[in-house]
C-alpha positions as CSV (number, residue, x, y, z in Angstrom):
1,X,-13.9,-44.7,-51.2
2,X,-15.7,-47.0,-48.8
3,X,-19.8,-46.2,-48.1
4,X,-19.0,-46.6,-44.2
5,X,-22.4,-49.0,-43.3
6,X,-24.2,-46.0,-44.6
7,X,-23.6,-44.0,-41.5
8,X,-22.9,-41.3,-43.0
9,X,-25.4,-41.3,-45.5
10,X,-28.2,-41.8,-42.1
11,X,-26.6,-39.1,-40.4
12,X,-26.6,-36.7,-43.5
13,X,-30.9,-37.8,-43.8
14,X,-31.3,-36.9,-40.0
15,X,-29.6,-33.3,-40.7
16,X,-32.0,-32.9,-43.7
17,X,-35.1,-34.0,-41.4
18,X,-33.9,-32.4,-39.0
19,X,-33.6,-28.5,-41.0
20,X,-37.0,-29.2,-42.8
21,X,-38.4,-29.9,-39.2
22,X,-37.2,-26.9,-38.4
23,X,-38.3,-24.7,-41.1
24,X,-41.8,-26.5,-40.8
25,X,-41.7,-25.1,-36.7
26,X,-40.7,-21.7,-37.8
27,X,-44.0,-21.9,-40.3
28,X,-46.0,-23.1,-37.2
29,X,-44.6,-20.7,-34.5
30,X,-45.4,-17.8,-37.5
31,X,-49.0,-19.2,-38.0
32,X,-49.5,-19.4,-33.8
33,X,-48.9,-15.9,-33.8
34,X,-50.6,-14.6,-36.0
35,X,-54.1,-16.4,-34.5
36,X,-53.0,-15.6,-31.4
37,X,-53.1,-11.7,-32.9
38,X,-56.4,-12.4,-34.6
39,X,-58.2,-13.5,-31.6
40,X,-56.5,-11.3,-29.9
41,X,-55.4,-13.9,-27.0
42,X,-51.9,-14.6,-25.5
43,X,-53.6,-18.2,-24.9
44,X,-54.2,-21.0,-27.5
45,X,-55.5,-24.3,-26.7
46,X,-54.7,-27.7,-28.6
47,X,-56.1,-31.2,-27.6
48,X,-53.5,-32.0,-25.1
49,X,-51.3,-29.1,-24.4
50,X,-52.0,-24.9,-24.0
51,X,-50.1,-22.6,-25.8
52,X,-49.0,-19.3,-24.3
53,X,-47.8,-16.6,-26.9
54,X,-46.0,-13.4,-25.2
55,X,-44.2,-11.0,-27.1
56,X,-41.2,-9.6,-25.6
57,X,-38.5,-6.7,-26.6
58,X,-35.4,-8.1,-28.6
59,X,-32.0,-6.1,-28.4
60,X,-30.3,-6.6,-31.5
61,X,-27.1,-5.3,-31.2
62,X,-24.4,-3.3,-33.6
63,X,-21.9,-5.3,-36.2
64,X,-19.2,-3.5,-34.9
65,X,-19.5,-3.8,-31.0
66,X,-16.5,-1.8,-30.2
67,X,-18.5,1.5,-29.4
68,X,-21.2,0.2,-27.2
69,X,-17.9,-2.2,-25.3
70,X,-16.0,1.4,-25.1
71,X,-19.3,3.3,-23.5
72,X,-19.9,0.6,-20.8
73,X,-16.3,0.6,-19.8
74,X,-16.6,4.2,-19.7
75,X,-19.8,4.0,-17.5
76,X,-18.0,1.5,-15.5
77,X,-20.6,-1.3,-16.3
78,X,-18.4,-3.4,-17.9
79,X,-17.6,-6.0,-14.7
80,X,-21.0,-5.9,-14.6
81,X,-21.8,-6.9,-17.6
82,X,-19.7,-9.2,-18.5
83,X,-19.2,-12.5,-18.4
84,X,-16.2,-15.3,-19.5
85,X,-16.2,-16.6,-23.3
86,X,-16.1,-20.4,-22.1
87,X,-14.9,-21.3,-25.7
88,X,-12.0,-19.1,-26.2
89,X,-10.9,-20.0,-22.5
90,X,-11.2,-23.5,-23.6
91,X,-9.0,-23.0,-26.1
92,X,-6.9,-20.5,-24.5
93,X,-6.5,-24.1,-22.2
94,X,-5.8,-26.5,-24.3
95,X,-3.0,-24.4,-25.9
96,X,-1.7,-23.6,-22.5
97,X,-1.7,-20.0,-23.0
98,X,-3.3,-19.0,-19.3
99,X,-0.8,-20.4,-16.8
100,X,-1.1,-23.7,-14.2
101,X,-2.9,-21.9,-11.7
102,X,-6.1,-21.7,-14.1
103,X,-5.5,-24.6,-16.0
104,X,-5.1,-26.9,-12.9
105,X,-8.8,-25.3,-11.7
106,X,-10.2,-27.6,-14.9
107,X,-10.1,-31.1,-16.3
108,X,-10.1,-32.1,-19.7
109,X,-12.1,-35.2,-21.4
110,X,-12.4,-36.5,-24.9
111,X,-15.7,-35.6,-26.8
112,X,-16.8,-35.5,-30.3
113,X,-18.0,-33.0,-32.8
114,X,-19.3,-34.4,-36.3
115,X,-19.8,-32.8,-39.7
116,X,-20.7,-33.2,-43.0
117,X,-19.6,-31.8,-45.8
118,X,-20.4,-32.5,-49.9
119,X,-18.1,-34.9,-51.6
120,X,-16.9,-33.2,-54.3
């Protein structure tokens, strides 16, 4: 098994850095708030930048979606409220499953998705 230039091995590093960077700005963003509570200020200063904290409502939404999906088509809110999955119609695409006329509407280009998995 060749070492590939030690691509791989870089790319791996930057996906470690790049998960402990983000647990470190998780820690941060936690510690931001919590002065921002103690002060009691939506507005925190650093040397070069200002910080604004605002705390918001989050909708977390049900595993199992089919109830709420059956009540807004029952309300007559679901053309409203909905919007096209761009990744199954992608796929739906490719495998020419939704007919010329929808197919012809797009254009299709090579790209590139990596990933690493352990050697085992």
């Amino acid at each position: 098994m060749a070492n590939d230039n030690g691509l791989i091995d870089q790319y791996e590093e930057l996906q470690n850095k790049k998960k402990e960077l983000e647990m470190k700005e998780e820690k941060l963003k936690n510690e931001i708030i919590k002065l921002s509570q103690e002060k009691n200020t939506s507005v925190l200063f650093g040397t070069h930048k200002k910080c604004s904290i605002k705390e918001y409502v989050k909708i977390i939404y049900p595993e199992n979606k089919t109830i709420i999906v059956n009540l807004i088509r029952e309300k007559l809110l679901y053309d409203k409220l909905s919007s096209i999955n761009y990744f199954k119609l992608g796929s739906a695409i490719r495998k020419n499953e939704v007919g010329k006329e929808i197919s012809d509407l797009t254009k299709q280009e090579k790209a590139f998705r990596i990933s690493l998995k352990d050697i085992k």
